[in-house]
N, C-alpha and C positions, 0 to 999 in steps of 0.2 A: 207652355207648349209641351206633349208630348217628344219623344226624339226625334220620332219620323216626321212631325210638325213643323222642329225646327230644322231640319235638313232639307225639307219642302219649300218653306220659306230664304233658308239662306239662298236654295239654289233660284228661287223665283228673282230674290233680290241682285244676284250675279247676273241674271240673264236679261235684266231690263238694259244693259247696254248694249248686249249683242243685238238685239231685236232693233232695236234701234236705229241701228247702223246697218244691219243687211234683209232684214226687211223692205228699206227703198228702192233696191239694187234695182229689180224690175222696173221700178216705175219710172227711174229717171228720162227715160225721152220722154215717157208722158207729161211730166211736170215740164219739161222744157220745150214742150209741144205747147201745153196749157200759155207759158207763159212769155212763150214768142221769143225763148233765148234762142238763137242764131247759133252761135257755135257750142255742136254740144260740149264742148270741154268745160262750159263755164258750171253746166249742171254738177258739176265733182262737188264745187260749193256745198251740197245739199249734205255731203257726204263730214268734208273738212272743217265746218262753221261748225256741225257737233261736236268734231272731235278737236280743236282750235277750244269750244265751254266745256267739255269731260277732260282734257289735260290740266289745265288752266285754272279751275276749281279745286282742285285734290289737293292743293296745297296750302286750303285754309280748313279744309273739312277736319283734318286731324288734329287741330289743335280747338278748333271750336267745339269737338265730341272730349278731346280731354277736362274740357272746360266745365259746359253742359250735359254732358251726358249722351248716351250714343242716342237714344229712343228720340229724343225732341229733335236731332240735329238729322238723324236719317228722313224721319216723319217731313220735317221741311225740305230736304231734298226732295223726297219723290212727289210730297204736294206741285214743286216748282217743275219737274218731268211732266205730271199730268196737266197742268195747264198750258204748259208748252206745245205740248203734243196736239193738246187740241187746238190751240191758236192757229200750228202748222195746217191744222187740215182747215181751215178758212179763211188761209195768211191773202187775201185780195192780189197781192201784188210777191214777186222773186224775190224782192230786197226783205221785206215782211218774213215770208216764210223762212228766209237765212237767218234774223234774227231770232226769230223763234225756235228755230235748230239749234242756235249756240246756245240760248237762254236751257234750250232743251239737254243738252249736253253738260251745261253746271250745275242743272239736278239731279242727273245720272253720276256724277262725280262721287256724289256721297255713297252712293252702291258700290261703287270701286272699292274705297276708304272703308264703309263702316263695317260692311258683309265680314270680311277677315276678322277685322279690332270684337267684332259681337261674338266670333266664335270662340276667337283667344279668349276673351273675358268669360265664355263659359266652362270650355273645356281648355285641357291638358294634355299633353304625349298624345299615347294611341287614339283614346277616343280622340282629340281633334285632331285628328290625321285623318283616322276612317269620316269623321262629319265633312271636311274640306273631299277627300277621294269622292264621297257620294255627291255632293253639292256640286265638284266639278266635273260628273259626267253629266248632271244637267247643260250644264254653261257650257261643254262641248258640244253638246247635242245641236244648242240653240242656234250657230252659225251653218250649222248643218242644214238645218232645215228652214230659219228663216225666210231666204229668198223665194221658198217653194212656197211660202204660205202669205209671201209680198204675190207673188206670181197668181194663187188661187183666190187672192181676194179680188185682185183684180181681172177675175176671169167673170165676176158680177157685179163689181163694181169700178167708180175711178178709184185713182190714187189718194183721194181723199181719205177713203174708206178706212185706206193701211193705219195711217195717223190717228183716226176716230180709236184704231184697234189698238194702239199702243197706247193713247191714254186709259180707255176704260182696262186694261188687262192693269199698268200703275195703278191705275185708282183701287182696281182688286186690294193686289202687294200694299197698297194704304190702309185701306181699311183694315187690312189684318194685322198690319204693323201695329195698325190704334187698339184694337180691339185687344189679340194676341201676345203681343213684344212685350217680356218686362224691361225694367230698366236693369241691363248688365251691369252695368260698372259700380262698385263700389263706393261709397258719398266720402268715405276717406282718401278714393285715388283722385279726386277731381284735383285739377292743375291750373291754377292762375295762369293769365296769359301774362306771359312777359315776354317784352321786346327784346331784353338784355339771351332771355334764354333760347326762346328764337332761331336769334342770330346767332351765338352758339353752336346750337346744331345743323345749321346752314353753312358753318365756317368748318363746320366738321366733314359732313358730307362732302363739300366740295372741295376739299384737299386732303381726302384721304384717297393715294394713289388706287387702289385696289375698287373702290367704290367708284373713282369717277371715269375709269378705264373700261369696268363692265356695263357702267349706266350705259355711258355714249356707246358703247356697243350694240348694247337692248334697242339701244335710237335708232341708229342704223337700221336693223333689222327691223325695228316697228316701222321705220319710214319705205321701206321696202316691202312689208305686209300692206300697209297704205295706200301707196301706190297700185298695188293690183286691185286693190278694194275698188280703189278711185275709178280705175278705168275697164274694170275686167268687161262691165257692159257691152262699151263700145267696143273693147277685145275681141270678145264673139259674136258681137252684132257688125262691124263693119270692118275688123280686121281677118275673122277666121270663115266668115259668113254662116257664121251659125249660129242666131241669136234664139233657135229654139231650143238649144242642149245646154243653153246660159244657166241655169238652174241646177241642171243636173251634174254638168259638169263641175260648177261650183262646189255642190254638195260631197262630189268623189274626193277634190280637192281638200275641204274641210276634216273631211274625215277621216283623213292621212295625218294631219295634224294633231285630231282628236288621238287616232290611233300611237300617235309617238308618245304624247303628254302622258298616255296609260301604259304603256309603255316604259317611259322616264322613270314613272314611281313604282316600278318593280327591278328595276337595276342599279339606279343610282347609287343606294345604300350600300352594293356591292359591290361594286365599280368605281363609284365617286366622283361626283359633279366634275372635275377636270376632265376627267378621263371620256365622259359622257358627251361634255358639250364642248369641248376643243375639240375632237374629231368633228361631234356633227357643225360646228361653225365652219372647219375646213370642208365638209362635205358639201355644205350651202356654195360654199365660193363655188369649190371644183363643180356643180350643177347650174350655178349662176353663169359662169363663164362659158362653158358647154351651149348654154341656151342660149346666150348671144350669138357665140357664132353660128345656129342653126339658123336664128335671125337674122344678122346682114346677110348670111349665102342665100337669105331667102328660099330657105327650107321647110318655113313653118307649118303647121298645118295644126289643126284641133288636136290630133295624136300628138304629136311632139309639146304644144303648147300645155297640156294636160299632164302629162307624163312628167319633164323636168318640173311645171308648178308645183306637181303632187309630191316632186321627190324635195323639192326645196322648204315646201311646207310641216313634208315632217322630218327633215333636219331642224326647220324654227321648232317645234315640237320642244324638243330635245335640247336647244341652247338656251331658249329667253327663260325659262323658269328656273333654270341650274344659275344662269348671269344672275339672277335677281335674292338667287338666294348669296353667292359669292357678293354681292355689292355692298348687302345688306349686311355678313358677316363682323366687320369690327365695327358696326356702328348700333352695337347694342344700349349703348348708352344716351343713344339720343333715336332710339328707333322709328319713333312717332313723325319726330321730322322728316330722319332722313327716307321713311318710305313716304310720305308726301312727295319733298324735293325732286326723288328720283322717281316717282310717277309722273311730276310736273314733267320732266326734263324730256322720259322716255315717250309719253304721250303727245307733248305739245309740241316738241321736235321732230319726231316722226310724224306729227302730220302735216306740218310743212315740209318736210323733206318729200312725202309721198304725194303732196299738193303739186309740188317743184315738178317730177317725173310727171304723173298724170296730165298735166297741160302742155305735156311738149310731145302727147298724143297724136300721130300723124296719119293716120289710117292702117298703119303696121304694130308687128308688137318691138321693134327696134329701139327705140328709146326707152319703154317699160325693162325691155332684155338689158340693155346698158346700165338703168340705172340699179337693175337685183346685182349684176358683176360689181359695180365700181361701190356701191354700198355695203355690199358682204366682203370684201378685202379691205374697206377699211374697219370694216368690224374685226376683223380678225388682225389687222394691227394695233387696235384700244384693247382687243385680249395681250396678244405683247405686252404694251405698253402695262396690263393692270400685273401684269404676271411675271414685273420686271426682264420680260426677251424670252421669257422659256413658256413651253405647251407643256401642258401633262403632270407635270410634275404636282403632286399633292404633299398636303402635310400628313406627317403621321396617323392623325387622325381621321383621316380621309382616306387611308389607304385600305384597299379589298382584304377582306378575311383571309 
């Protein structure tokens, strides 16, 4: 591959999970129209079963590409996405299509996992900072616009249609993976599986204070992303009554977040991940909690509902990438696991957490507002807790020019 090829392609392979997942957003009452579900809370399913197989999977991806190689191990990932996908759009029955979601979700996993490991395995410093910056304005892009392009499929066709669109777009990303991709990895780096080593790096992970204080934080706040995911539908459709600015509003929202992430990586360097995302995690709270109470005084309305989202979004901006690189930090020696571990943890956690809020959906946004407050201050006591009682404080090495 050319440069531009492979920056093309990483960001295709980044973007097969966003699509994924907000892509459906639109169609969920039609699917639970289709399939005679009664309360729509149970359609969140459609949403949670993928993200229940893309948490859940990422924990065996990394050691299976150390093993085999990233090419053969991605290739069967997205084989398993695109059969998926299309099972979904002819799943007969709601229990069908949810398994076909999770199944869909544990081939998108390896996109998670191998997209990064292929870039590190190519590049170095600068250039793999500028390949990841460009690959990730794609994958910003893609939650941006998703929903409008679930929304314009379905403006000629059903919801079928959407799932038809996400296997053949994978099946694309396949072919070119077959055709295109060499094998990155080195036949000297390849890694026996051992049980012994493993477990090792899973004993590491999970008892090193700093690592397991920022994951459960990422958690937190991924199960509070979740949760608006889960229910934003019914949010402006029977909570704000405005299920025709669902799309758009979403989009404004998104791209607050997009805009922080770009953001992020033009100050952090200066400033230094402490200093960056302790503020914006206090920020998330003090907006979290603000939005509650606009919500019990029953104040709400599409302006305020949009407004604090927009502003809590790009505070997450701003904490979950600076958390993950902190988490990551002393477990250089066992990185492979412990970024599985802590994708399992942050992924599969945070979508029951956002499953939990989402089903206690009542026709308001009152319990969605409860649980962004009580979820972002307990994030911001697993920051305490990682950062032994103190905010801000950096190492030397982290301190601004």
């Amino acid at each position: 591959m050319t440069f531009r090829q492979f920056v093309g392609f990483i960001a295709a392979v980044m973007a097969l999970n966003a699509v994924a997942i907000d892509s459906m957003l639109p169609a969920l009452p039609d699917i639970g129209r289709d399939f005679g579900i009664a309360n729509a809370n149970e359609t969140q399913w459609v949403v949670t079963a993928y993200l229940l197989g893309f948490g859940g999977a990422q924990i065996i991806y990394g050691t299976l590409s150390d093993r085999f190689g990233r090419k053969p191990v991605l290739i069967v990932g997205i084989a398993i996405y695109v059969v998926a996908a299309a099972a979904a759009a002819i799943a007969p029955n709601f229990e069908t299509m949810l398994l076909a979601r999770l199944v869909m979700g544990i081939g998108a996993a390896a996109s998670r996992v191998l997209a990064i490991t292929i870039v590190r395995d190519c590049y170095t410093g600068a250039t793999m900072a500028r390949v990841m910056s460009l690959a990730f304005i794609v994958f910003l892009i893609a939650p941006i616009i998703a929903p409008s392009l679930g929304q314009i499929i379905m403006l000629f066709a059903s919801w079928h249609a959407i799932f038809l669109g996400l296997s053949l777009y994978s099946a694309i990303t396949l072919v070119w993976a077959v055709l295109k991709l060499p094998e990155t990895m080195h036949p000297e780096d390849r890694i026996p599986i051992s049980l012994r080593g493993i477990g090792h790096g899973f004993y590491v992970t999970l008892t090193t204070r700093v690592s397991v204080g920022y994951n459960l934080a990422i958690t937190l706040l991924m199960g509070a992303l979740f949760a608006f995911i889960n229910s934003a539908q019914q949010v402006f459709a029977d909570a704000l009554g405005h299920p025709g600015l669902f799309t758009t509003v979403f989009a404004l929202i998104a791209a607050f977040m997009a805009l922080s992430s770009l953001l992020n990586s033009r100050i952090v360097e200066r400033l230094g991940t402490r200093t960056v995302s302790h503020g914006a995690v206090l920020g998330f709270a003090a907006v979290a909690v603000a939005h509650m109470m606009v919500a019990v005084m029953d104040l709400e309305n599409i302006w305020t509902f949009g407004i604090f989202q927009a502003a809590m979004m790009f505070c997450f901006g701003l904490c979950v990438s600076n958390f993950n690189a902190m988490a990551m930090q002393p477990l250089g020696h066992v990185a492979g696991t412990a970024s599985a571990v802590q994708g399992f943890v942050s992924t599969f956690g945070g979508a029951i957490l956002g499953f939990a809020i989402g089903q206690q959906f009542d026709g308001t946004t009152v319990p969605l507002t409860i649980g962004f407050a009580v979820f972002s201050l307990l994030s911001v006591g697993f920051v305490f807790f990682a950062e032994g009682g103190r905010l801000f404080s950096a190492p030397m090495s982290e301190q601004p020019a």
